[in-house]
N, C-alpha and C positions, 0 to 999 in steps of 0.2 A: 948354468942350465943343464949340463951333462951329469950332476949329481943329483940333479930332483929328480931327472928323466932315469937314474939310476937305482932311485931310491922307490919309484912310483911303479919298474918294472920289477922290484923286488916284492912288492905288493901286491901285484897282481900275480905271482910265482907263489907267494905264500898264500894264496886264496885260492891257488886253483889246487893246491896241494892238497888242502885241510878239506876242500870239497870233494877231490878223488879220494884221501882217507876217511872222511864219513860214507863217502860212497860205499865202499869196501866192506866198514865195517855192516852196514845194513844185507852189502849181498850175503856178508857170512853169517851174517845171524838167520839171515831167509834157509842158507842152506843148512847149518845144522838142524833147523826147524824142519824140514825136510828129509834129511837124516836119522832125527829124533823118532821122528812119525813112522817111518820105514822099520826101523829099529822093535819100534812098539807094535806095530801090524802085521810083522813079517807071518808069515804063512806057517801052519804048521805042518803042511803035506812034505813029508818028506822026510819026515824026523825032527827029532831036534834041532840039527843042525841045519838048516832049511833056510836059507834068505831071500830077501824080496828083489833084491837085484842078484844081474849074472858078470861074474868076474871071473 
């Protein structure tokens, strides 16, 4: 009994895994996409050197 119930939470461990690394890889695809766009829109007030965010 204690090896199927070991085996069946090793299953649900590898599912929730593969679900938070799809997850992952979607937010980072969202933000380079977002990045990408920034990158390509940034502003030209200011000179060349000029970007869309402040760091």
């Amino acid at each position: 009994m204690v090896p199927i119930l070991l085996v069946l939470l090793l299953a649900l461990v590898l599912f929730g895994v593969g679900f938070a690394v799809k997850a992952l890889w979607w937010i980072a695809i969202a933000v380079l996409v977002v990045w990408l766009l920034g990158f390509l829109m940034r502003s030209t007030a200011g000179g060349s050197r000029a970007r869309w965010y402040r760091w």
